[in-house]
C-alpha positions as CSV (number, residue, x, y, z in Angstrom):
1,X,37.7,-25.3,28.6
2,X,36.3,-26.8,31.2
3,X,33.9,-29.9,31.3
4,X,30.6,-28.0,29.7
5,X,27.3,-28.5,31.7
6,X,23.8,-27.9,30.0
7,X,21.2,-25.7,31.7
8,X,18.0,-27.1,32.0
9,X,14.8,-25.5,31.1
10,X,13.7,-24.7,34.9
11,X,17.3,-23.8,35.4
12,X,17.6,-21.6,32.0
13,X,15.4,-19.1,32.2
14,X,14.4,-16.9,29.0
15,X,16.1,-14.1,30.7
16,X,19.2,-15.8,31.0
17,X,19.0,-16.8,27.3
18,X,18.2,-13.3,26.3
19,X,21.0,-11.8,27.9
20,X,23.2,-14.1,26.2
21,X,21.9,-14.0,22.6
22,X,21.4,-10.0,22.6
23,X,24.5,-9.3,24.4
24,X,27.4,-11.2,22.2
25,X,25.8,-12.5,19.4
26,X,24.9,-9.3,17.1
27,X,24.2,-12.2,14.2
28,X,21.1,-13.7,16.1
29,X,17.8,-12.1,15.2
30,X,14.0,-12.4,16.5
31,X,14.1,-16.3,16.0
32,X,16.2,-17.2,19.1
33,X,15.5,-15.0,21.3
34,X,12.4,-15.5,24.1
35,X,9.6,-14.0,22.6
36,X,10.2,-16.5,19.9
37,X,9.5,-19.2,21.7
38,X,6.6,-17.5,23.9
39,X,5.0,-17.2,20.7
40,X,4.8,-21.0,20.1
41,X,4.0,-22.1,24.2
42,X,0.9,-19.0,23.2
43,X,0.0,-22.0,21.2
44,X,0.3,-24.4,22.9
45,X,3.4,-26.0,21.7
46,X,6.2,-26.9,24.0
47,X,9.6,-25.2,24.0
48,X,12.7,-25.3,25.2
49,X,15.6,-22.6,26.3
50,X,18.8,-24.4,26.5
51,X,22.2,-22.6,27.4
52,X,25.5,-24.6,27.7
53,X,27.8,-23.1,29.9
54,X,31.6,-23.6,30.9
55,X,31.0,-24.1,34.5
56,X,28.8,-26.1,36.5
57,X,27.4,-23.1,38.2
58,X,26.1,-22.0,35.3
59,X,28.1,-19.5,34.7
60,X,29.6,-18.1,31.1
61,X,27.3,-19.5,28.6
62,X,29.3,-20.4,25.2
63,X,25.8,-21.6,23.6
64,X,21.9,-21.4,23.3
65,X,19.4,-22.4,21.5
66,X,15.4,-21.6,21.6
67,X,13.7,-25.4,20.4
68,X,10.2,-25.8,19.3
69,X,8.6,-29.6,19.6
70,X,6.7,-29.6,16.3
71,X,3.9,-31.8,16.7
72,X,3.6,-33.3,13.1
73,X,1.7,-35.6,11.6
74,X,4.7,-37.1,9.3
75,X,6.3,-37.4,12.9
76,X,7.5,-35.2,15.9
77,X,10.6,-33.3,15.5
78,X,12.5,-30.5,17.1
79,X,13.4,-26.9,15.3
80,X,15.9,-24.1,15.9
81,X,15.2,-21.5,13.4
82,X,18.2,-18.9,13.4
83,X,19.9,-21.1,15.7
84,X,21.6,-22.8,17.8
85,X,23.5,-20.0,18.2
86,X,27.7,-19.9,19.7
87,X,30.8,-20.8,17.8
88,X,29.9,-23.6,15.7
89,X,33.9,-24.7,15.2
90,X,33.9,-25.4,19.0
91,X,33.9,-28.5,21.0
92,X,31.2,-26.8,23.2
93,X,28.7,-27.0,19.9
94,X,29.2,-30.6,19.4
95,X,28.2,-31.7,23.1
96,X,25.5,-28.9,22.9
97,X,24.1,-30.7,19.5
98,X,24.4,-34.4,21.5
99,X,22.0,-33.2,24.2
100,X,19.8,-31.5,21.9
101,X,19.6,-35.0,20.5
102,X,19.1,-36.3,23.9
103,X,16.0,-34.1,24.0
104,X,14.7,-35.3,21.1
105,X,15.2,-39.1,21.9
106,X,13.0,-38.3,24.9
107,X,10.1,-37.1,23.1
108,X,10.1,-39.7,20.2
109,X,11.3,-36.9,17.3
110,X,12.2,-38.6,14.3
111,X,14.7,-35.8,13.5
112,X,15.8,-32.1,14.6
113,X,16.1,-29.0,12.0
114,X,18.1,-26.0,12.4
115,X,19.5,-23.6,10.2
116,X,22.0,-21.5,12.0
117,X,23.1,-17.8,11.2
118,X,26.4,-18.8,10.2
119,X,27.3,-17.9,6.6
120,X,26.7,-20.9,3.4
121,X,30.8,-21.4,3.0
122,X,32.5,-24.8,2.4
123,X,33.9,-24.8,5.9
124,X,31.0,-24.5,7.6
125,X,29.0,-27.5,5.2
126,X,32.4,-29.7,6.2
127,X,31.4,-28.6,9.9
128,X,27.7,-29.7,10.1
129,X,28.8,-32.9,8.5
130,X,31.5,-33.3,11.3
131,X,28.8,-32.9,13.8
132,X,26.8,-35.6,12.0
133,X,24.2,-33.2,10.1
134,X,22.8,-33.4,6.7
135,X,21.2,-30.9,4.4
136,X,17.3,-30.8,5.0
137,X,15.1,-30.8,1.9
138,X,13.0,-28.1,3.2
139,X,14.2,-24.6,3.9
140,X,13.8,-23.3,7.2
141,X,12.8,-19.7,7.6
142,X,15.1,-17.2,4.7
143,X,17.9,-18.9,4.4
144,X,18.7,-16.2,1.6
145,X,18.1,-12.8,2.2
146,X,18.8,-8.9,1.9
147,X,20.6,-7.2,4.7
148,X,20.8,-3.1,4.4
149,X,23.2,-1.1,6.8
150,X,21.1,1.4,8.6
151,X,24.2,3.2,10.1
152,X,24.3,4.1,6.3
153,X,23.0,7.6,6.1
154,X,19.0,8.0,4.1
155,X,20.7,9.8,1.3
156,X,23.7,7.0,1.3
157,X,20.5,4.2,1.4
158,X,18.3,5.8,-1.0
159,X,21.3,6.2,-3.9
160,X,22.0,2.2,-3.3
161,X,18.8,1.4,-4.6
162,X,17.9,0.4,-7.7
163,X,16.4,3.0,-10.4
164,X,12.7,1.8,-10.6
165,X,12.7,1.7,-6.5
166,X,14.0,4.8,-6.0
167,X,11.5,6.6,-8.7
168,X,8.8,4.5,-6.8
169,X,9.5,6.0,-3.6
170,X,9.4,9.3,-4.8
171,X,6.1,8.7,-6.9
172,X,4.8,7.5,-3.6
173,X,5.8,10.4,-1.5
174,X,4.3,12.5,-4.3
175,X,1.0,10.9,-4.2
176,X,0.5,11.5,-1.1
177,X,0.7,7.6,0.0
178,X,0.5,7.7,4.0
179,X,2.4,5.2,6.4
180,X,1.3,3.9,9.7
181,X,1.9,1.5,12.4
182,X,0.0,-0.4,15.1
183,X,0.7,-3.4,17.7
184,X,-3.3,-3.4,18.3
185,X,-5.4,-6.6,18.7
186,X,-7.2,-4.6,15.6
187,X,-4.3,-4.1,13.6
188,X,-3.1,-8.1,13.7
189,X,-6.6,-9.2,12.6
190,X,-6.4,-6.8,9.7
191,X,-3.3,-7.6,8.6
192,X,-4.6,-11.1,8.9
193,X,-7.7,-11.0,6.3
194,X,-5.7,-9.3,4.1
195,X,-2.8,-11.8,3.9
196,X,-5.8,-14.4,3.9
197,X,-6.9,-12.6,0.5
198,X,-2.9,-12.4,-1.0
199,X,-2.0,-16.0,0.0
200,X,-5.3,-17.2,-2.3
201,X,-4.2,-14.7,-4.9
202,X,0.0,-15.6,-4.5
203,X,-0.9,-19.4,-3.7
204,X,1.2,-19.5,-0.1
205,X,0.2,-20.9,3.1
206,X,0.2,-17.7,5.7
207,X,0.4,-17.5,9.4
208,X,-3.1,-18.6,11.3
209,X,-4.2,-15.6,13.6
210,X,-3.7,-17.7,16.7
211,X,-0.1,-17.3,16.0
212,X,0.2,-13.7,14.6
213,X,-2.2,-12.8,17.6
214,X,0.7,-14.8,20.1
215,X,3.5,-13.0,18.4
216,X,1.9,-9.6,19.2
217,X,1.6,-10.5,22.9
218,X,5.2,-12.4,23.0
219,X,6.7,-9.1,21.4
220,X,5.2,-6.2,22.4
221,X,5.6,-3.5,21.2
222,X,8.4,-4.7,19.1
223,X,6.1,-6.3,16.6
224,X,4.5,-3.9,14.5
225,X,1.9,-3.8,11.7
226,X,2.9,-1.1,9.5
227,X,0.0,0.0,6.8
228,X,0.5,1.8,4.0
229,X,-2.7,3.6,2.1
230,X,-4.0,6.4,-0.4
231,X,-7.2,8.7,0.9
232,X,-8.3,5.7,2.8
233,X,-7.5,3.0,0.6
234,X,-5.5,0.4,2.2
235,X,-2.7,-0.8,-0.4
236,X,-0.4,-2.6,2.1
237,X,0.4,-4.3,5.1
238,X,3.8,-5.6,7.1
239,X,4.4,-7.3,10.2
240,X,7.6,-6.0,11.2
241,X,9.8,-7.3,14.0
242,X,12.3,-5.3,16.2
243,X,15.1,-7.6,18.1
244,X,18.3,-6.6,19.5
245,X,20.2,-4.5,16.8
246,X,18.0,-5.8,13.8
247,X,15.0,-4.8,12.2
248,X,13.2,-7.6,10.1
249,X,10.7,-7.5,7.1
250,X,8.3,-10.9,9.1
251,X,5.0,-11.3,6.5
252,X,3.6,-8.6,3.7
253,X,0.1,-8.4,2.2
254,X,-0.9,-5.9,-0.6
255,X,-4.6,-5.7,-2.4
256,X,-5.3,-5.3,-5.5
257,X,-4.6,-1.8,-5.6
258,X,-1.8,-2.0,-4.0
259,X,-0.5,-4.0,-7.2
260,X,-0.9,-0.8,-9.3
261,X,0.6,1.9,-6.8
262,X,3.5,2.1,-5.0
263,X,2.0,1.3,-1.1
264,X,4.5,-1.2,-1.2
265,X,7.8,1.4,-1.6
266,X,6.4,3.7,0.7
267,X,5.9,1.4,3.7
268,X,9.7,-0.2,3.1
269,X,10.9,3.5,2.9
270,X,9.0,4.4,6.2
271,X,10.5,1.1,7.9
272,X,13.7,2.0,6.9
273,X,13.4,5.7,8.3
274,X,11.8,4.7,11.5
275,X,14.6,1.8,12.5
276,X,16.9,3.9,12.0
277,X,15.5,6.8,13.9
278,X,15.4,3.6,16.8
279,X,19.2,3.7,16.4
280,X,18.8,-0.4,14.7
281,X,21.6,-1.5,12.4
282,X,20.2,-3.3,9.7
283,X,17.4,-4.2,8.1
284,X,16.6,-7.9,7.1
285,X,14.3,-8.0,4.5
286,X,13.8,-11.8,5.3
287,X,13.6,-13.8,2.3
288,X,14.6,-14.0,-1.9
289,X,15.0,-16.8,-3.9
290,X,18.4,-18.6,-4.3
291,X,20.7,-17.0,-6.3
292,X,19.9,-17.7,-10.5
293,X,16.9,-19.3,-9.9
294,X,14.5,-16.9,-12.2
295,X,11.5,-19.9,-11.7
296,X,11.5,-19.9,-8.2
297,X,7.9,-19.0,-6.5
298,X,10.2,-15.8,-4.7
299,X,11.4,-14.6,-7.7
300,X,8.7,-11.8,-7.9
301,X,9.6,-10.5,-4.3
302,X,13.3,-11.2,-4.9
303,X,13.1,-8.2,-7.5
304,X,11.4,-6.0,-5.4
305,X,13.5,-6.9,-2.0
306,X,17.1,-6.7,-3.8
307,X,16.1,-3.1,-5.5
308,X,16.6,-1.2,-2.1
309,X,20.2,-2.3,-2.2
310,X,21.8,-3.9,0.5
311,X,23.8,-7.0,0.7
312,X,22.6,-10.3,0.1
313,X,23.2,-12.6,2.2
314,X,23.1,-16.9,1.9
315,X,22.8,-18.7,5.2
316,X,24.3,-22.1,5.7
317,X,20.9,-23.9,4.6
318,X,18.9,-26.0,6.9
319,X,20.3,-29.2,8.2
320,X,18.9,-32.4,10.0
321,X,20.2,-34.5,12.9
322,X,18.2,-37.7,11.9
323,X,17.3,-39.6,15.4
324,X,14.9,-41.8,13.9
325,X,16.9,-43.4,10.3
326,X,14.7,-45.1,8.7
327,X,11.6,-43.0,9.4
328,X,13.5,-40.1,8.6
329,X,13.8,-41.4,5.2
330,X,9.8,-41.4,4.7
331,X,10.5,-37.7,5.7
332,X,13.0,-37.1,3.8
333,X,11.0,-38.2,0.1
334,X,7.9,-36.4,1.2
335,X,9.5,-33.4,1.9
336,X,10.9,-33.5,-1.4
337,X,8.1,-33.8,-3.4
338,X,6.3,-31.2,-1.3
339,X,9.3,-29.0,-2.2
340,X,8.7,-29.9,-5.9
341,X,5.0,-28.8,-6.0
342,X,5.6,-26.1,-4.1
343,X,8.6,-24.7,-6.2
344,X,10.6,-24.1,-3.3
C-alpha cells in the first residue's frame, strides 16, 4: 500500500464520504454518514469529514470518519459515533487515528471518543489498545443492540418473536390501533413535547428540538416520526431513521395511555412492514442494556426491544485517545460517577 494521504475537509466533501461509507461498508449506519454531521453544523457545532486514501490524488479511500468538536464544559473533545469506519487491523487505521489526533491537538481537545461498528471480541480490544486507545467510562450511542433481518419474510419475523409481543401485535391490530408517519416541522415538535413529558416520567435527558428540528432538515425524508394512536388518542411516538441498507429505531415516547395499550407493538410492527416494503435489510432497534445486567436503567426497554426477536448484537464499547493526560483523568472520574448516578 502506498504512502496513505488524508483528505482535508475542503478537499473531502460529504459526497465523497457518502459514497464511500454507503457503498462498501454495509456495517456503517446513520452516524457516519453526512446528514449526521449536517445535523450538528444545524447547530452550530463544527465537523469534520475525513477520508484517508491510498493515493495522493485522492483516490481509493481505505477510511472515513464523520467528527463532531463537542464544546464541553469538562473540556473540548472530538467524537465519532459509529465510526471511524475501514479495516480497523490495517496500517491505514493507525495513521488515520494519528491525524485524527492531530485534529484534536489543534483545537485544544483533552481527548477523542469513538465507538466503532466492529464487533466487542478479544481481538478487536487487543487492537484499540495497539492503537493506543482505552475504554471510555461512558457509552457512546448503543453499544448493545437488537438487529432483525428484514430479508426474513413477515411470517418468518412475526414467529421469531417472543409470545407476549406477538399476542400484542395482534391485540393491537384488533383494536383497531392506527400507524402513521410524518417528516413535518409539525410532527418533530410533537414528538418533542411528548418525549419532554416521558423523559420527566422515565428520568432521561432527551434530544432539544434545535437538534431533532436539524436532524429533520439534514435527513429528509429519511427521518420519520411514526405515531401510533386509538380513535384519536395519541399512545406513541418514534423517530425513525432510514440510511443506506439499515433501518434504525432513533428516540420513542409513549403517554400514559400508551402504558396500558399496545401503541407501542403496533408502531414497531408498522416499521418493520414499511422498511421492508423499502427493500432495507435490517432493523436496529438501537439500544438494550448489557447482557445480565437486570438493574440497569434499559432493562425495561431491553424486554420489550429483544421480544421481536432478532439478533443481539454487542459493539466493541467506546474507547478514548487521551490528548490531554492529566486532564483527561479529571474526565475520566467525573464521568464515572455520572455513570454511577445515572445507572448507566
Amino acid at each position: 500500500m502506498k504512502k496513505s494521504v488524508k483528505l482535508t475537509l475542503k478537499e473531502c466533501t460529504p459526497q465523497d464520504l457518502d459514497n464511500f461509507v454507503l457503498s462498501q461498508h454495509e456495517e456503517a449506519n446513520f452516524l457516519q454518514t453526512s446528514a449526521w454531521g449536517k445535523s450538528y453544523e444545524k447547530i452550530n457545532d463544527e465537523v469534520f469529514y475525513l477520508l484517508e486514501c491510498q493515493h495522493a490524488d485522492g483516490t481509493s479511500p481505505v477510511c472515513s470518519a464523520v467528527v463532531i468538536l463537542k464544546k464541553a464544559k469538562r473540556g473540548h473533545y472530538l467524537e465519532i459515533p459509529g465510526g471511524p469506519i475501514g479495516d480497523w487491523s490495517s496500517d491505514a487505521m493507525e495513521s488515520f487515528l494519528a491525524e485524527i489526533a492531530d485534529i484534536a491537538r489543534a483545537h485544544g481537545c483533552v481527548f477523542v471518543r469513538m465507538r466503532p461498528n466492529i464487533p466487542d471480541t478479544l481481538e478487536n480490544r487487543i487492537r484499540a489498545k495497539e492503537l493506543g486507545l482505552v475504554q471510555s467510562p461512558m457509552h457512546l450511542h448503543a453499544e448493545h443492540t437488537v438487529m432483525l433481518d428484514l430479508t426474513k419474510t413477515e411470517d418468518e419475523l412475526m414467529a421469531d418473536m417472543r409470545r407476549q409481543t406477538r399476542y400484542e401485535v395482534r391485540r393491537a391490530a384488533k383494536l383497531g390501533i392506527e400507524v402513521s408517519h410524518s417528516n413535518t416541522k409539525k410532527a418533530f415538535d410533537e414528538f418533542f413535547e411528548l418525549q419532554q413529558e416521558t423523559a420527566k416520567r422515565q428520568g432521561f435527558i432527551p434530544p432539544s428540538l434545535d437538534f431533532l428540528q436539524a436532524q429533520r432538515q439534514a435527513f429528509g425524508k429519511n427521518a420519520q416520526i411514526y405515531t401510533a394512536s386509538l380513535d384519536g388518542e395519541v399512545l406513541a411516538r418514534g423517530l425513525i431513521m432510514l440510511q443506506g441498507p439499515e433501518a434504525v429505531y432513533n428516540e420513542a415516547a409513549s403517554t400514559e395511555a400508551g402504558r396500558k395499550l399496545p401503541g407501542a407493538y403496533a408502531l414497531q410492527w408498522q416499521v418493520i412492514q414499511d422498511a421492508k416494503a423499502a427493500g432495507l435489510k435490517r432493523y436496529n432497534l438501537f439500544g438494550i442494556a448489557p447482557p445480565n445486567s437486570p438493574h440497569h436503567r434499559y432493562a425495561g426497554v431491553t424486554t420489550f426491544k429483544t421480544g421481536f426477536g432478532g439478533e443481539q448484537i454487542t459493539y466493541l464499547p467506546a474507547q478514548d485517545m487521551v490528548i490531554k493526560p492529566i486532564h483527561y483523568k479529571f474526565v475520566h472520574a467525573l464521568e464515572q460517577l455520572r455513570k454511577k448516578r445515572r445507572h448507566l
